[in-house]
LUMZADO-588505 format. One record per residue (C-alpha): residue number from 1; x, y, z. Coordinates in steps of 0.05 Angstrom, whole numbers. Each point is the difference from the previous one (the first is absolute). Example, Ala and Ser with C-alpha at 12.3 -4.5 7.8 and 13.67 -1.06 7.14 Angstrom:
2
+-----+--------+--------+--------+
! num !      X !      Y !      Z !
+-----+--------+--------+--------+
!   1 !    246 !    -90 !    156 !
!   2 !     27 !     69 !    -13 !
+-----+--------+--------+--------+
# end
This chain:
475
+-----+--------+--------+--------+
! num !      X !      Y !      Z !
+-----+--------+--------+--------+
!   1 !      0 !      0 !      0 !
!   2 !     28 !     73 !    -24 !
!   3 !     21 !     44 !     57 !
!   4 !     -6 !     67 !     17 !
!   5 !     45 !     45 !    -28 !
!   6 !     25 !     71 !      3 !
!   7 !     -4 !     -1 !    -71 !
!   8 !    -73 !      7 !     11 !
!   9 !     -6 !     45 !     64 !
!  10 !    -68 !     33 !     12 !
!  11 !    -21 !     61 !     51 !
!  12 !    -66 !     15 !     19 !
!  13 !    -33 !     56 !     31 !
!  14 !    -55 !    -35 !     44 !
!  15 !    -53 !     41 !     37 !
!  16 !    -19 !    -38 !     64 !
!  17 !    -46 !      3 !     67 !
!  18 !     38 !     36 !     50 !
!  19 !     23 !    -64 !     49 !
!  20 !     64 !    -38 !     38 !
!  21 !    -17 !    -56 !    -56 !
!  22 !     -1 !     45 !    -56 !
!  23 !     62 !    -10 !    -34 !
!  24 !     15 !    -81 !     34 !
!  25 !    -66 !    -12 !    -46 !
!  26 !     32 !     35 !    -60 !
!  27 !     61 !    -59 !     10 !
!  28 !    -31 !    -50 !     14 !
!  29 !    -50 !      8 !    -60 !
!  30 !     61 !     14 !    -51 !
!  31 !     44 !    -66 !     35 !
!  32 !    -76 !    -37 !    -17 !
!  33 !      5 !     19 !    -79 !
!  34 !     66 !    -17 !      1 !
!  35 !     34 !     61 !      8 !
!  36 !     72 !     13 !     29 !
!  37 !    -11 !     63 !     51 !
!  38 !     60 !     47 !     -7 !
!  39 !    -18 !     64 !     28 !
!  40 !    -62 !     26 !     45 !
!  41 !     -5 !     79 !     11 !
!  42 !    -61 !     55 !     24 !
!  43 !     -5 !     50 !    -45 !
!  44 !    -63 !     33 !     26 !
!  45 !    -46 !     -1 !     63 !
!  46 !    -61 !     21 !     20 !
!  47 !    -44 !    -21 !     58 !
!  48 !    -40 !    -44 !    -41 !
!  49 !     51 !    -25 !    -48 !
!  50 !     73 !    -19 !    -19 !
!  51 !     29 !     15 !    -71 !
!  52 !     50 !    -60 !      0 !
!  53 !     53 !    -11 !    -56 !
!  54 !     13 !    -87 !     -1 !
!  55 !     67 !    -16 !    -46 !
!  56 !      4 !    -74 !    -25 !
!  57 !     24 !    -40 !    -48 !
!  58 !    -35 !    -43 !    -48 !
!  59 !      8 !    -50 !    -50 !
!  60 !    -21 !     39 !    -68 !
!  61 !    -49 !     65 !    -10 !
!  62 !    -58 !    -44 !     -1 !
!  63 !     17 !    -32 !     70 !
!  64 !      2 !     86 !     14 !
!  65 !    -71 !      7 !    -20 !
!  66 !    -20 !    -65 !     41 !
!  67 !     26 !     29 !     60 !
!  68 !    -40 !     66 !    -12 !
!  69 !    -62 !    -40 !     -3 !
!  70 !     18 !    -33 !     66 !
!  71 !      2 !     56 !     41 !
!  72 !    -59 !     46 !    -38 !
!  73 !    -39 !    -64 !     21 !
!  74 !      7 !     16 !     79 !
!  75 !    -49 !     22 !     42 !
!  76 !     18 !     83 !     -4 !
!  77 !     59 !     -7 !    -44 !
!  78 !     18 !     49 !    -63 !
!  79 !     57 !     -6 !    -34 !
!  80 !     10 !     72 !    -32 !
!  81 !     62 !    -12 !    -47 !
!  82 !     39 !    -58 !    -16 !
!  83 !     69 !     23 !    -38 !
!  84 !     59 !    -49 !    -21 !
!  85 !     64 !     17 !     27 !
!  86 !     35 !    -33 !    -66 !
!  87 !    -28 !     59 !    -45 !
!  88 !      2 !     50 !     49 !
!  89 !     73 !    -11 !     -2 !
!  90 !      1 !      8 !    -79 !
!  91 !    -42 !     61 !      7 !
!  92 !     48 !     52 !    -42 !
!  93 !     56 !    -48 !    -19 !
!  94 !     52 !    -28 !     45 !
!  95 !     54 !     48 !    -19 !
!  96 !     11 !     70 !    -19 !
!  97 !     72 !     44 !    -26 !
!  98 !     28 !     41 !     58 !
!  99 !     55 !     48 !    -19 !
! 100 !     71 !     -8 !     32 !
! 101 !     27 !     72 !     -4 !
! 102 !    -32 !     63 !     34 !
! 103 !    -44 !     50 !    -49 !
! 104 !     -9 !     51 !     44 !
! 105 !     41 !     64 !    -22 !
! 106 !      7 !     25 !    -66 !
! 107 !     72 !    -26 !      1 !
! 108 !    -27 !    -72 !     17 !
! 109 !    -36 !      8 !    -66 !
! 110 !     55 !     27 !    -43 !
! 111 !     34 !    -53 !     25 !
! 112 !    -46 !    -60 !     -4 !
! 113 !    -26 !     26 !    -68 !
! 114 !      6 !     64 !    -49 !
! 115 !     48 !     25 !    -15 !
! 116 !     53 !    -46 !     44 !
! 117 !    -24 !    -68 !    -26 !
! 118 !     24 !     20 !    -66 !
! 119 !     79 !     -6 !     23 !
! 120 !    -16 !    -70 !     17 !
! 121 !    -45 !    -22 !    -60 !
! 122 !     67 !     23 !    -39 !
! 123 !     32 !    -49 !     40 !
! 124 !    -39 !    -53 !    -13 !
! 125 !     -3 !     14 !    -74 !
! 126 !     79 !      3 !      0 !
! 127 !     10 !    -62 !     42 !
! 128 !    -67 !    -52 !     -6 !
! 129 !     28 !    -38 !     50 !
! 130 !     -6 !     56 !     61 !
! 131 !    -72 !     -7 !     -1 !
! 132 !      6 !    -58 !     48 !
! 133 !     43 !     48 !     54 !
! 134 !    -51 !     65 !    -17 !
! 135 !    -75 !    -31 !     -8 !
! 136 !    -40 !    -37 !     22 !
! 137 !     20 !    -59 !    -36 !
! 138 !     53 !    -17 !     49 !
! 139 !    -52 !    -26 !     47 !
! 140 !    -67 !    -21 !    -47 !
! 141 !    -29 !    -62 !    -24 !
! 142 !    -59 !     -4 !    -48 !
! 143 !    -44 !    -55 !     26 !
! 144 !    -32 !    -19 !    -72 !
! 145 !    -56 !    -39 !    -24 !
! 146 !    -61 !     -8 !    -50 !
! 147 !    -48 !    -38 !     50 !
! 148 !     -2 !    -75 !    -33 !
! 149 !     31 !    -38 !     51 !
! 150 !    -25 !     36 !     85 !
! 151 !      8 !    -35 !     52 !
! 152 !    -44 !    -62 !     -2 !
! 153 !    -58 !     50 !    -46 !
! 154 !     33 !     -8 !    -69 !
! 155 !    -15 !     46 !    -48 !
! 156 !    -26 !     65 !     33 !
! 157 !     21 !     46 !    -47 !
! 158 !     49 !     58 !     15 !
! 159 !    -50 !     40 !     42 !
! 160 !    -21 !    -54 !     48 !
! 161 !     62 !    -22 !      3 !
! 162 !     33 !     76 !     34 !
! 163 !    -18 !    -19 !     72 !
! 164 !     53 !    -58 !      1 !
! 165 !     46 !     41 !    -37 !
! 166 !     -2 !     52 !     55 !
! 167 !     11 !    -53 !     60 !
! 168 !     61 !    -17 !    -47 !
! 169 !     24 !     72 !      6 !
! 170 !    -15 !      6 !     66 !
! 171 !     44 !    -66 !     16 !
! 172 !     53 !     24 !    -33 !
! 173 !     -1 !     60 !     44 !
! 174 !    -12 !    -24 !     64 !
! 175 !     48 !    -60 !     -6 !
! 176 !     65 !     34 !    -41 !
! 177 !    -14 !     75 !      2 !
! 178 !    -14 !    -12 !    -88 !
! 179 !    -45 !     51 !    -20 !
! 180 !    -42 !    -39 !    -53 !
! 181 !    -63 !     17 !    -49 !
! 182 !    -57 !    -38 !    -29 !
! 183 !      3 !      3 !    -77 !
! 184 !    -57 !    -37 !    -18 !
! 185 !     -8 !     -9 !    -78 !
! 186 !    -61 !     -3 !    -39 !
! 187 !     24 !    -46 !    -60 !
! 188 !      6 !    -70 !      5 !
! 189 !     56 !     -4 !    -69 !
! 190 !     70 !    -22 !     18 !
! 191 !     29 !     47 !    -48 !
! 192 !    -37 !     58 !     20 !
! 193 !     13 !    -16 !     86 !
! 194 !     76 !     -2 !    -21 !
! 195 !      2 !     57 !    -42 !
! 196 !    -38 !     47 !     55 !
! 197 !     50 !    -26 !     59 !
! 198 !     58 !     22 !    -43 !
! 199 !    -29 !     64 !    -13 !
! 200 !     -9 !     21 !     77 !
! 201 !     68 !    -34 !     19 !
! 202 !     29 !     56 !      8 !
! 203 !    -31 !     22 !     67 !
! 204 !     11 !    -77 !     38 !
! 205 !     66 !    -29 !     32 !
! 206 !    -41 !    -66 !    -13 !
! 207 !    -56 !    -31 !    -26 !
! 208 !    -38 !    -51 !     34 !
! 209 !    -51 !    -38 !    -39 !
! 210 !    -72 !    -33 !     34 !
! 211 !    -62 !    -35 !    -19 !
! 212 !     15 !     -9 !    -68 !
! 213 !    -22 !    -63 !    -29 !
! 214 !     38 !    -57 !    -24 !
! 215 !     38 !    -11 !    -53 !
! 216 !     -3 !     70 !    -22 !
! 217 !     44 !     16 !     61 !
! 218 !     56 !    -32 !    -14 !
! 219 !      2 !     34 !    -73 !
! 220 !    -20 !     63 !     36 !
! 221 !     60 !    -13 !     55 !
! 222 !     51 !    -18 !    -49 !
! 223 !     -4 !     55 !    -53 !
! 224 !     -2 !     53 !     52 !
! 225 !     64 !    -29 !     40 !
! 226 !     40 !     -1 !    -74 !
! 227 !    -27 !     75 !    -27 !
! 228 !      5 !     37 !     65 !
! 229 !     60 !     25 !     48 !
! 230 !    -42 !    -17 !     76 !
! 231 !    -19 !    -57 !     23 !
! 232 !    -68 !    -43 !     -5 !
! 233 !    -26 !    -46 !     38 !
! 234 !    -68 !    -39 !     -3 !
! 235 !    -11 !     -8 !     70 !
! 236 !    -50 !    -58 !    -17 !
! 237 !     61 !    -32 !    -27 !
! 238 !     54 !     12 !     39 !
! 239 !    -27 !     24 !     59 !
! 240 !    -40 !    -69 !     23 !
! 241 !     68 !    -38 !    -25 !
! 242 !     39 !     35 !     41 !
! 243 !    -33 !     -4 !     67 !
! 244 !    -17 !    -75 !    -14 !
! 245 !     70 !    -16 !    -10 !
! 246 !     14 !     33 !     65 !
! 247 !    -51 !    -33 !     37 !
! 248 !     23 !    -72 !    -36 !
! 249 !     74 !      9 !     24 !
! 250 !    -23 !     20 !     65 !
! 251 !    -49 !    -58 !     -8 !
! 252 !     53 !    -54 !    -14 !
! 253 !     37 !     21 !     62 !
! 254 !    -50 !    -22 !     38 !
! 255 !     -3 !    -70 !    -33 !
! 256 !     66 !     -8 !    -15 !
! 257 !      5 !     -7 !    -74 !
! 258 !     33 !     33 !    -42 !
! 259 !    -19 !     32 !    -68 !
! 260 !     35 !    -35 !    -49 !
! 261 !    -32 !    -67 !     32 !
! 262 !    -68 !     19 !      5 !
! 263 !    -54 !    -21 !    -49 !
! 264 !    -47 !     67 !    -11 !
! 265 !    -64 !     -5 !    -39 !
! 266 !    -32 !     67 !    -25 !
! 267 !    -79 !     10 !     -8 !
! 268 !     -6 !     56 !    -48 !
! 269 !     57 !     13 !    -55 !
! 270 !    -31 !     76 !    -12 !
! 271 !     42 !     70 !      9 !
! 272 !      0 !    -26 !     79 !
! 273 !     33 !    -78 !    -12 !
! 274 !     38 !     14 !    -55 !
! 275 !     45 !     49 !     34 !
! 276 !     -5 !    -47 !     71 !
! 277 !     24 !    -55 !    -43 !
! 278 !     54 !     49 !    -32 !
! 279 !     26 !     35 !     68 !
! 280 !      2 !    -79 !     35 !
! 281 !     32 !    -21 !    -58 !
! 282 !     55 !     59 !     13 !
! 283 !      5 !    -25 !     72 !
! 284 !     22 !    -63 !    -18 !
! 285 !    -70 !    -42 !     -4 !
! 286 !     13 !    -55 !    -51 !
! 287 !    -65 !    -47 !      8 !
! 288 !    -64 !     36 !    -18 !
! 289 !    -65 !     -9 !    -39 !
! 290 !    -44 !     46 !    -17 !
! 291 !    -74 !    -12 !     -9 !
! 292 !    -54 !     33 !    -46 !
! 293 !    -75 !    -14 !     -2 !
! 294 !     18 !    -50 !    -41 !
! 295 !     55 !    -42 !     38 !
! 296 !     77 !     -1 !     -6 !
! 297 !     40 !     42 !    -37 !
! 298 !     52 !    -41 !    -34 !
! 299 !     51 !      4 !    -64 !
! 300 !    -45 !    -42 !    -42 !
! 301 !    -52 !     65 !      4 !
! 302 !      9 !     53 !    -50 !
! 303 !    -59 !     52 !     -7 !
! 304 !     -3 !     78 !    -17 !
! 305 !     17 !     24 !     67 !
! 306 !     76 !     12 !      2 !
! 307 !      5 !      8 !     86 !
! 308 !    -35 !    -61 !      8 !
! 309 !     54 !    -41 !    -50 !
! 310 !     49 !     24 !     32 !
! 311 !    -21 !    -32 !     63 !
! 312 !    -11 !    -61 !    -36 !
! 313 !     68 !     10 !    -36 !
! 314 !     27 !     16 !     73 !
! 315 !    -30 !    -46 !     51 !
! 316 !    -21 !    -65 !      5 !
! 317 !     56 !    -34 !    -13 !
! 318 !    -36 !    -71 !      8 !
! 319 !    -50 !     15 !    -59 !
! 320 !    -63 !    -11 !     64 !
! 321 !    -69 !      9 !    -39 !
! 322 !    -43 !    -18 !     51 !
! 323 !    -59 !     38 !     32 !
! 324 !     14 !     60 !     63 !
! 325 !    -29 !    -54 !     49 !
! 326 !     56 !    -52 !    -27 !
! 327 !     58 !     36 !     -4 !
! 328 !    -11 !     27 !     75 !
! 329 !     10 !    -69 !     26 !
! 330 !     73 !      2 !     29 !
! 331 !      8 !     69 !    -17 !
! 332 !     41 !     47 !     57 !
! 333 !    -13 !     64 !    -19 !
! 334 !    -82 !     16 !    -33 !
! 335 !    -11 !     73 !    -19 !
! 336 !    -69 !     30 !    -18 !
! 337 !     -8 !     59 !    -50 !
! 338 !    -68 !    -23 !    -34 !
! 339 !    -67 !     -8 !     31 !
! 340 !    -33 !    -17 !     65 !
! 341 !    -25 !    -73 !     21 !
! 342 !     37 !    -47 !    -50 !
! 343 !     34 !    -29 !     59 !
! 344 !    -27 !    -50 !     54 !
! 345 !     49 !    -15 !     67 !
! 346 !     -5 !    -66 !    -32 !
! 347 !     42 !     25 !    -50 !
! 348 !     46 !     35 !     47 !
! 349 !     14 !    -67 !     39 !
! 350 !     37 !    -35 !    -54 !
! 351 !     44 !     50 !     -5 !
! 352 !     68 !    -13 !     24 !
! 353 !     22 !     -4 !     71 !
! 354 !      5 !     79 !     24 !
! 355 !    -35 !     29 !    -53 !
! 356 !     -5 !     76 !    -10 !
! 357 !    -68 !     28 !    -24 !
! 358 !    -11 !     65 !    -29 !
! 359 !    -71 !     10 !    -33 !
! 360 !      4 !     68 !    -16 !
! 361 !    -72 !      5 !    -40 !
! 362 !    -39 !     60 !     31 !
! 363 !    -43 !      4 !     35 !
! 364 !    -14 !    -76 !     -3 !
! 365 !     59 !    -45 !     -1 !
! 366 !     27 !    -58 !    -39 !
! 367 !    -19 !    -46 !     68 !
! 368 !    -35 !     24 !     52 !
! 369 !     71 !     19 !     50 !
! 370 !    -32 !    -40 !     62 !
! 371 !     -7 !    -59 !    -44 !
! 372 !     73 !      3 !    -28 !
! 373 !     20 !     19 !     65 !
! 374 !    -20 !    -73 !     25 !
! 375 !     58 !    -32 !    -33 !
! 376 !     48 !     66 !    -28 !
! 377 !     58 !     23 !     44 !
! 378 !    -10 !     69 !    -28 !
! 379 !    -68 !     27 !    -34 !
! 380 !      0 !     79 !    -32 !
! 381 !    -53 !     38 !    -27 !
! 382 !     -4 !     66 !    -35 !
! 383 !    -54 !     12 !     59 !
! 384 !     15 !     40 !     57 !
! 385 !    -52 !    -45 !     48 !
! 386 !     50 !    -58 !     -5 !
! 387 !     72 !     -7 !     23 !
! 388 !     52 !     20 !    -66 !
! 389 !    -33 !     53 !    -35 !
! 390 !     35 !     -4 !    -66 !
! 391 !     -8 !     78 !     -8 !
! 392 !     40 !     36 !    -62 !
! 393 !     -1 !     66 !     49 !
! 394 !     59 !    -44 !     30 !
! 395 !     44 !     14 !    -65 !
! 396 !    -26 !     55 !    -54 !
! 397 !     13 !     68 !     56 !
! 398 !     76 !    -29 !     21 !
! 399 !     11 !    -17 !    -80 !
! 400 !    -10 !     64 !    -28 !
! 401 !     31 !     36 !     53 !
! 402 !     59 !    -36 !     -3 !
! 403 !     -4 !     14 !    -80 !
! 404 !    -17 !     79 !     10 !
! 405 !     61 !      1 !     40 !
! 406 !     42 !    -26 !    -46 !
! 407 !    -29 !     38 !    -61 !
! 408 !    -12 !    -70 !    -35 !
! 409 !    -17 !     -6 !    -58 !
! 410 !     -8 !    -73 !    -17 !
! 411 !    -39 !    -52 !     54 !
! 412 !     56 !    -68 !     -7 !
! 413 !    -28 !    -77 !     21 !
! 414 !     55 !      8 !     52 !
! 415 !    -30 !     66 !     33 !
! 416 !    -61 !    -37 !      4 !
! 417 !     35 !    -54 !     34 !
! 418 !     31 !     34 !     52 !
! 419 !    -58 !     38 !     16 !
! 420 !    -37 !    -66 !     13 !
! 421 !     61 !    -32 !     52 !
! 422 !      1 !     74 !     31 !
! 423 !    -63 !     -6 !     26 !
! 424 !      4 !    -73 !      8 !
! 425 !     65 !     20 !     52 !
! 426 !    -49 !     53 !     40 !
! 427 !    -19 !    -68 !     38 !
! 428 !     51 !    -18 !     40 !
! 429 !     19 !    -76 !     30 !
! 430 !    -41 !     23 !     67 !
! 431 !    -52 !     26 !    -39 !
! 432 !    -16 !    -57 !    -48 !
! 433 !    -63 !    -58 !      7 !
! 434 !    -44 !    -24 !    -38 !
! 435 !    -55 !     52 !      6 !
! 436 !     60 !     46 !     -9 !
! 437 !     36 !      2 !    -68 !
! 438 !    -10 !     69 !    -31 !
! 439 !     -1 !     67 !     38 !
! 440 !    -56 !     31 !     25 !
! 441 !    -32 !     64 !    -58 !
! 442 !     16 !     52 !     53 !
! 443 !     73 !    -24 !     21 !
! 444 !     41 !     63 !    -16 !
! 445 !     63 !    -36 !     -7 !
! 446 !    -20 !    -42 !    -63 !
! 447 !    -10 !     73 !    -47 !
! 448 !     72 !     16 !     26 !
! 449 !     34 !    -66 !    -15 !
! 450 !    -25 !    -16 !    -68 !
! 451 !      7 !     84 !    -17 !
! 452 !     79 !    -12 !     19 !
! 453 !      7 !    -76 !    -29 !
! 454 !    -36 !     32 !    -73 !
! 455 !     54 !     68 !      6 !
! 456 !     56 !    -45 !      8 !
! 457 !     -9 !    -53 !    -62 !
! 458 !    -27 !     64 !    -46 !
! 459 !     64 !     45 !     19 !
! 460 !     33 !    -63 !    -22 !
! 461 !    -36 !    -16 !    -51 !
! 462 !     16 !     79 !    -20 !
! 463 !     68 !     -3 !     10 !
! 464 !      5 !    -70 !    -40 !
! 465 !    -44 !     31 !    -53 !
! 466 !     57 !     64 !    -12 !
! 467 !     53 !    -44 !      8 !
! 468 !    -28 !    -32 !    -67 !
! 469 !     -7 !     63 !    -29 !
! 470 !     58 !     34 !      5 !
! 471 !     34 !    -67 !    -23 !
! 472 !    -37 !     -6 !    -60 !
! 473 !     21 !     79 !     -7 !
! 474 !     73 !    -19 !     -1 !
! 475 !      8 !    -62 !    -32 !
+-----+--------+--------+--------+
# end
C-alpha cells in the first residue's frame, strides 16, 4: 500500500466548535483517512470557534480531496481552504537572477554598464578566451532540454517540463554554488536542438543536457561535445552511471568481491544502461549482460541501433540469449534502469551468494526492495523511502564544479570515473553496511570531493591536451 508522502503535502484551514477536543478530533479524523499529521496550529479564535490550520501528508491529490471530505463530514466542521504545499512552493519559479556588484551610485553604473563595460567588451573581442575570467560564463551551466523524456512523465513537452528544470538549477546551486538556467526548447529535431545550443554557447562554462529522449541523445550529446569548446554532459547518461558505480564499488566492499569477478546483469540498455555498462566497463567489470525487452544482448544481434550493438559487440562474452529471469540466476551484481515489477524475490534468490540489488525504476522498482531484501546483501533504489537512494544530485553539482574550475572544455570517460570513486570514498571503513553504500543527498563533503577529483583529471587532461599541441607545432 502507497504511503504518504511529502510529495503530496496538504494544509487545511478548518473552522471548528470552540472545545479542549477540537483540534485531537481534527487528528484523529485525518490518522482515520489515512493521513500522516505533520503540523497542527490556531490561527484564529473566537468564543464560539477555532480557525485551525491541520498539515498532512497523503498519498496522491485525490487521497487530498478524501481527506477534505472526512472532516467536512463532522458534526460542526468546515474546512475553508485546502492548498498543496507542492505548488505553493512552485508558485513564481524556484529561482530568480540576483546581481553580484552594487548599483547604487552613478559610478556603480558607469562601471557595471555604459560607458565602462565597453573597455571590457574590447577585451573580450581581443581575447575570446577572457570571457570565462570577466562574465558570467565562468560560473554557468545551461540545464537543457525539449521535454520527451521527464522524470517518469515522458513526453511533456518543453513547457511542462520547466518545473524540473528549475529544481535542476536550483541543485546545482545549493549543492556546488553553479549558477544554472532552464533552457527549455520547443522543437523536437536533432539538428535544430544542436544548432540552437551552439548558438547560445557562448554565455555557459557548460552544458548539461536532461529529459531528452533516447536515441536522439546520444546524437544530440555527441555532436555538441565535437563542435563546441565546454563541456556537455547528459546527466541521464552519465549522471545515474556515475553514482551507480559508486554505490557498486562501495557495494562490493561489503561483499567482498571484486569488480573484475563479478557477473553484472543490466535491465534497460537506454541512455541510463548503456553508459552504466560503459563507466563499469572503465572500472574494470569484464562479465556483463545487458537485457532489452526482448532478452539478451549478444554479438549474434545486429539491428539499427548503434549503442545497443555496441553493447552486444562489447559484453557478453559467453554469447547468453536467454530471458532477464534466466540470466539472473547466479548473477552477483543485477542493476535496474527499465520498468517497475518485472522482478519477483523469487528471482532475487537464485542469484548468487551476496548479491547486490539495485532496482533503480522510479517510483516503482524492478522488485519490490523488501522482497530482494529477503535474500540480497545490499538492495538500492532511486527512492529516497528505502535505504541507498541512487540520487544523480550525488554527482552532476561536484562534476561541473570541478569542470568550471578548471575551465574544461571537454567531459573525458576518466573524469567521469573519478567522480564516481570520489564519492564512492566519502564513505569511510567505519561508515560502511549494507544499508550504507552511497552518501546521504545532503552530505556536503561528496560536492567537494568529486568538484576536486573532476579539477584534478581535467587540469590534466588540459595540460596533456597542450602538451600535444605544441608537439604537433614543432615537429
Amino acid at each position: 500500500m502507497a504511503m504518504p508522502s511529502p510529495s503530496y503535502t496538504i494544509t487545511m484551514r478548518v473552522e471548528v466548535p470552540a472545545s479542549q477536543r477540537a483540534t485531537s478530533m481534527l487528528v484523529a479524523a485525518v490518522a482515520e483517512a489515512g493521513g500522516a499529521v505533520m503540523g497542527v496550529d490556531i490561527a484564529h479564535s473566537t468564543t464560539t470557534k477555532l480557525v485551525v490550520d491541520v498539515t498532512c501528508d497523503t498519498v496522491d491529490a485525490e487521497h487530498g480531496d478524501r481527506i477534505v471530505e472526512a472532516l467536512n463530514a463532522l458534526e460542526g466542521v468546515r474546512v475553508l481552504k485546502m492548498s498543496d504545499s507542492t505548488f505553493l512552493l512552485h508558485l513564481g519559479g524556484k529561482i530568480e537572477v540576483n546581481a553580484k556588484v552594487p548599483l547604487k551610485t552613478r559610478r556603480d553604473l558607469s562601471r557595471a554598464y555604459t560607458p565602462g563595460v565597453a573597455r571590457v567588451c574590447l577585451a573580450i573581442a581581443e581575447k575570446p578566451e577572457d570571457a570565462r575570467r570577466l562574465t558570467i560564463k565562468r560560473n554557468t551551466v545551461a540545464v537543457v532540454t525539449d521535454g520527451t523524456a521527464v522524470l517518469g512523465l515522458g513526453d511533456i513537452g518543453p513547457a511542462a517540463a520547466l518545473p524540473v528544470m528549475e529544481g535542476k538549477a536550483a541543485l546545482f546551486k545549493q549543492f556546488a554554488n553553479v549558477d544554472a538556467w532552464p533552457v527549455c526548447l520547443d522543437t523536437k529535431d536533432t539538428e535544430e536542438i544542436i544548432g540552437i545550443v551552439k548558438a547560445l554557447a557562448p554565455v555557459y562554462g557548460g552544458v548539461n543536457l536532461e529529459d531528452i529522449s533516447a536515441p536522439r541523445c546520444f546524437e544530440i550529446e555527441a555532436r555538441l561535445r565535437e563542435e563546441l569548446d565546454i563541456p556537455v554532459f547528459h546527466d541521464d547518461q552519465h549522471g545515474t552511471a556515475i553514482v551507480v558505480l559508486a554505490a557498486l564499488l562501495n557495494a562490493l566492499r561489503v561483499v567482498d568481491k571484486k569488480m573484475e569477478d563479478v557477473r553484472i546483469v543490466v535491465s534497460g540498455v537506454g541512455a541510463a544502461g548503456s553508459a552504466i555498462i560503459k563507466l563499469l566497463k572503465a572500472q574494470g567489470a569484464r562479465h556483463i549482460v545487458g537485457f532489452g525487452r526482448q532478452g539478451a544482448l549478444h554479438r549474434g544481434e545486429v539491428n539499427g541501433d548503434e549503442y545497443r550493438n555496441w553493447i552486444a559487440q562489447h559484453t557478453n562474452e559467453e554469447g547468453f540469449t536467454g530471458s532477464l529471469q534466466e540470466g539472473l540466476v547466479g548473477a552477483d551484481v543485477f542493476i535496474g534502469v527499465s520498468a517497475g515489477n518485472i522482478l519477483t524475490g523469487a528471482d532475487v534468490a537464485r542469484m548468487a551468494e551476496g548479491a547486490i540489488v539495485f532496482a533503480l525504476a522510479n517510483p516503482t522498482p524492478e522488485v519490490d526492495p523488501i522482497e530482494a531484501g529477503e535474500t540480497a546483501a545490499v538492495v538500492a533504489t532511486g527512492r529516497s523511502d528505502y535505504p541507498n537512494q541512487i540520487n544523480n544530485v550525488l554527482a552532476f553539482p561536484g562534476l561541473f564544479r570541478g569542470l568550471l574550475d578548471a575551465g574544461a572544455s571537454y567531459i573525458s570517460d576518466e573524469m567521469l570515473r573519478v567522480a564516481a570513486v570520489a564519492i564512492a570514498e566519502v564513505v569511510s571503513a567505519e561508515e560502511l553496511n549494507s544499508a550504507f553504500v552511497i552518501p546521504g543527498v545532503f552530505d556536503h563533503r561528496v560536492a567537494e570531493a568529486v568538484a576536486e577529483a573532476v579539477r584534478a583529471e581535467a587540469e590534466k587532461y588540459l595540460a596533456e591536451q597542450a602538451g600535444a599541441a605544441e608537439e604537433a607545432v614543432t615537429a
